[in-house]
N, C-alpha and C positions, 0 to 999 in steps of 0.2 A: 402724712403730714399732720402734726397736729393741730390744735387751735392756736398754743403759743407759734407754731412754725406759722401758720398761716397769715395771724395779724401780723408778723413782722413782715413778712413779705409783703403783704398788703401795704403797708406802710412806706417799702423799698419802692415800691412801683408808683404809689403817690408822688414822692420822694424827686423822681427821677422825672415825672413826666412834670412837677414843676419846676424843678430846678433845673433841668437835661438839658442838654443841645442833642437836636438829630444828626448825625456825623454816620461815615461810612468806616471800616477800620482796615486800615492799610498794609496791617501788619507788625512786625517787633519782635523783640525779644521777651521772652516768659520763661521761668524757670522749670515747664513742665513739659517734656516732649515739642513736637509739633505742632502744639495749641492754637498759635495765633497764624498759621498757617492755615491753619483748619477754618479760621473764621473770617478771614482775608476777605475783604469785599461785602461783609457781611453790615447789611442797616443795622443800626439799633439808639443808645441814646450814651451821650457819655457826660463824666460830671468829672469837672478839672475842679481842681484843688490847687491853692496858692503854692502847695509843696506837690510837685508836679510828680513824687513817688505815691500818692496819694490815690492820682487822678483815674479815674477805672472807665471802661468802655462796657456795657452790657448788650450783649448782641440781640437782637428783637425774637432772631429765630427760635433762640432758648427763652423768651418771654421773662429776659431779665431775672436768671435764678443765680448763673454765673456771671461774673466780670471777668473781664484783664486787663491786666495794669496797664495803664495808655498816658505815655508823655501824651505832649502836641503834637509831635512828629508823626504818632501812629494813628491817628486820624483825620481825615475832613470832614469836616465841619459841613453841613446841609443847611443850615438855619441858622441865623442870628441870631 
């Protein structure tokens, strides 16, 4: 990773932990394999967007490198 890789992610992860809600992800549809199967159940932080295509879930386990695309339906919510 380089430095530009790095401060961005640094950024993502500021990003997330103030804006985020903690939510659990339930699962969905993704247009990649198994994916969201895979991460079923998994904590991490998600950030809804007015345009609910928008809206991503970052699972904790991969320390927020990936998302998936997360209506409302494929997460609960842990936090207000």
């Amino acid at each position: 990773m380089d430095n530009l890789d790095k401060r961005y992610f640094e950024q993502m992860v500021e990003e997330l932990k103030a804006n985020g809600v903690p939510a659990v992800w339930l699962g969905g549809n993704r247009h990649c394999g198994n994916y969201p199967e895979l991460v079923a159940g998994m904590p991490g932080i998600y950030m809804g967007d007015l345009d609910d295509r928008l809206s991503m879930f970052y699972p904790a386990a991969w320390k927020y490198h990936y998302g998936v695309h997360a209506a409302k339906q494929n997460v609960r919510m842990t936090q207000q």
